[in-house]
C-alpha atoms as one frame of an Amber mdcrd trajectory, in Angstrom:
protein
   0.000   0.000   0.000   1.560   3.251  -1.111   1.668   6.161   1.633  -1.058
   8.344   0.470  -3.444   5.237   0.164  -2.335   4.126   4.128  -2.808   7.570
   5.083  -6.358   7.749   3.160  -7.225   4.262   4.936  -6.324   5.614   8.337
  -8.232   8.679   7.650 -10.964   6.913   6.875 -10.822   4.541  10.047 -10.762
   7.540  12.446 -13.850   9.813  10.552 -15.644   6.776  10.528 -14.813   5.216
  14.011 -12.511   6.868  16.135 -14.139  10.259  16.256 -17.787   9.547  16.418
 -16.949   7.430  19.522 -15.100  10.072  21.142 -17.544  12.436  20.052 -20.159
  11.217  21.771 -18.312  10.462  25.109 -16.855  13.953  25.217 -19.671  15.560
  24.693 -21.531  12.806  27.317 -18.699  14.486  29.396 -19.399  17.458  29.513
 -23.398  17.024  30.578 -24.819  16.798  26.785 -27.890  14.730  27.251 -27.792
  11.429  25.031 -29.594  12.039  22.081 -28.182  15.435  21.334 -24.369  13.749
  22.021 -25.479  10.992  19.850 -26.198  13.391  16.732 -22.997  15.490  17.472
 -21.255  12.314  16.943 -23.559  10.981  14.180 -22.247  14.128  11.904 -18.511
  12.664  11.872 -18.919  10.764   8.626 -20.182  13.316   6.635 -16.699  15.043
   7.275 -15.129  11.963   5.305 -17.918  12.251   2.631 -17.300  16.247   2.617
 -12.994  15.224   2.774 -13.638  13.217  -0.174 -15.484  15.457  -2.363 -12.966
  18.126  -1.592 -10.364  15.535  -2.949 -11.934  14.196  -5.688 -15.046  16.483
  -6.979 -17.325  13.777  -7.205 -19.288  11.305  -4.491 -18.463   7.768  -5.228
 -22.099   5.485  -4.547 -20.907   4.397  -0.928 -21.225   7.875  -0.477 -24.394
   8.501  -1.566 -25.972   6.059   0.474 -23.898   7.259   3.683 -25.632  10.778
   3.213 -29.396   9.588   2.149 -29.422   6.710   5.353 -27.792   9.688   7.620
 -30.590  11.869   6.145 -33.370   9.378   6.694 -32.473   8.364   9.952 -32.062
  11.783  11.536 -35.336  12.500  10.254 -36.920  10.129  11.882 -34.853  10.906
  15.164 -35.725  14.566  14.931 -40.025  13.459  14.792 -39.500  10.594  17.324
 -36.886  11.837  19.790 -35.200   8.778  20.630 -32.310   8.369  20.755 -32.442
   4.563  19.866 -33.547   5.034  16.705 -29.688   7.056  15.832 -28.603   4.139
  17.960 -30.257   1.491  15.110 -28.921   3.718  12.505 -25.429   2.223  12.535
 -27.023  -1.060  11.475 -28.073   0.308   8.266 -24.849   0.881   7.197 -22.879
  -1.927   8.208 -26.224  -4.080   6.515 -25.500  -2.716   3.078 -21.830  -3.277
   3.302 -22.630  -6.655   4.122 -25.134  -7.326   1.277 -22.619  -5.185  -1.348
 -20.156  -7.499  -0.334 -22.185 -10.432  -0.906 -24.180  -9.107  -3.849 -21.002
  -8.389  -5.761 -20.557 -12.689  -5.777 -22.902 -12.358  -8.699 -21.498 -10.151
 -10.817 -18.182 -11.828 -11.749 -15.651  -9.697  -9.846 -16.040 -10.109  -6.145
 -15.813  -6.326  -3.958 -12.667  -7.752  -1.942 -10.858  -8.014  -5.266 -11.441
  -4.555  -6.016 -10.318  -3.710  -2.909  -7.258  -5.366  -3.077  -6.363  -3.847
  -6.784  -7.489  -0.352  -5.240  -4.720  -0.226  -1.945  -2.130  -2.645  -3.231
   0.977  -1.395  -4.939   0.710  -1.753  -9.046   2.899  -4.685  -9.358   0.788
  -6.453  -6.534  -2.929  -5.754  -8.488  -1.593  -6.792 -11.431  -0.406 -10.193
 -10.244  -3.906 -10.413  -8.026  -6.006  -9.845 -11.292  -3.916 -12.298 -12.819
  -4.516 -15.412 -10.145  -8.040 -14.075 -10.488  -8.376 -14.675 -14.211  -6.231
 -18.114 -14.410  -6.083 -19.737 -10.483  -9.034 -21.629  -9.617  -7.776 -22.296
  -5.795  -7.540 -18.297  -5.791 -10.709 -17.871  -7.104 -12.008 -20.030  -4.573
 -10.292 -18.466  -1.691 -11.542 -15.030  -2.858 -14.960 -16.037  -2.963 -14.848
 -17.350   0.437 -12.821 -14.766   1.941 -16.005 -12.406   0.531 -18.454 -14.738
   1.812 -16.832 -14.392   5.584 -16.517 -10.364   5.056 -20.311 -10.234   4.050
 -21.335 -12.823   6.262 -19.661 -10.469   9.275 -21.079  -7.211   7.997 -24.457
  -8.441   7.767 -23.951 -10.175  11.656 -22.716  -7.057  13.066 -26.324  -5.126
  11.720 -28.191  -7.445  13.888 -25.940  -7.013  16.805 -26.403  -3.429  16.765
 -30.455  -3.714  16.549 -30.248  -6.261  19.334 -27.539  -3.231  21.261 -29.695
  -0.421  20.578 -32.715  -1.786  22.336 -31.148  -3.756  25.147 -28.398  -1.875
  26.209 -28.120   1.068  28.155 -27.667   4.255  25.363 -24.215   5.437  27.246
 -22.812   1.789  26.751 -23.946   0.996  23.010 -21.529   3.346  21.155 -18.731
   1.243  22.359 -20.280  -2.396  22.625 -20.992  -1.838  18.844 -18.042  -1.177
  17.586 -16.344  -3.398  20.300 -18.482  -6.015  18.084 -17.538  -5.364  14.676
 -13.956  -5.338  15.425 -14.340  -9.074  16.733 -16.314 -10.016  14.187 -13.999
  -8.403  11.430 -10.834 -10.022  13.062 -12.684 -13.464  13.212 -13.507 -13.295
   9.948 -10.356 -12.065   8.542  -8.490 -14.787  10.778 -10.959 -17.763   9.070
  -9.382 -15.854   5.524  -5.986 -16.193   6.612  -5.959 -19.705   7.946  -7.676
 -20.867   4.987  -5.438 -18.957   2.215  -2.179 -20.624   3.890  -3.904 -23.830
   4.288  -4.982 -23.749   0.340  -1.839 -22.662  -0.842  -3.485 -19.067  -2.169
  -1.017 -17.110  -0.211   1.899 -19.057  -1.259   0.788 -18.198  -4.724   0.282
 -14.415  -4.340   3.648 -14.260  -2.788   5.392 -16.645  -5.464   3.576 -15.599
  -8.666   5.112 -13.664 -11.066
């Protein structure tokens, strides 16, 4: 991964995780009442969105959807007042990712190999793309290593339903993304064990 992409990647980790969490326990802090502290820290990932544009010009479809499920949701927090529903929100997100990942099964290039192409250095893509297009036990591993992704994605949405309802609202910010980061190393552990155990990795490392 070149510099600018690790910096863009950690960038995107703290607008998107970091910050709303301490966001919301700063502000909890300082006597802001839950459901205002939970919008405050709501607002972080439009900075990304807004840090992207400013890059870029343009608003890739990821962020789209960020902006119309922040819209809808806040809506429906502003006529309810709960601050459950911003809670459930999170869910939304982490759903879609989930059934993106999975969806893209179907369409002949799976997300994860996008990915891959999109933060690895040139030489790296190009020799991914190529076990892609001629290495069935890469294919294979690539499917299933999209399967686990998707398969966590879509687990962590129902965690955070089940979180935003039985938890206490102070303790759900946390627990959630406590959650995904388990379920994201699981998965990406099952990825691992199975690429060295199929021989994929040796063949990303040893292809040429």
């Amino acid at each position: 991964m070149t510099g600018e992409r690790r910096s863009g990647a950690v960038l995107a980790l703290a607008l998107d995780v970091v910050i709303p969490l301490a966001v919301f326990y700063l502000a909890r802090g300082a006597g802001v009442n839950q459901w205002l502290a939970l919008l405050l820290a709501a607002l972080a990932p439009a900075a990304g969105i807004g840090w992207t544009w400013a890059r870029q010009r343009r608003l890739d479809a990821t962020g789209v959807f960020v902006i119309v499920s922040m819209a809808l949701s806040l809506l429906v927090a502003f006529v309810t007042g709960d601050a459950r529903v911003l809670l459930a929100r999170e869910s939304w997100l982490t759903g879609a990712v989930g059934l993106w990942i999975l969806g893209s099964l179907a369409t002949g290039r799976p997300f994860l190999l996008d990915v891959a192409g999109k933060v690895s250095p040139a030489g790296v893509a190009r020799r991914v793309d190529s076990l892609w297009a001629g290495n069935r036990v890469f294919r294979r591993w690539v499917m299933l290593a999209s399967l686990a992704w998707g398969a966590a994605f879509l687990l962590d949405a129902a965690i955070r339903v089940v979180f935003a309802y039985t938890l206490t609202v102070d303790s759900v910010p946390a627990a959630g993304t406590g959650a995904l980061i388990v379920l994201i190393a699981l998965a990406q552990g099952a990825v691992m064990v199975h690429g060295r155990r199929s021989g994929a990795l040796a063949l990303m490392r040893n292809h040429g």
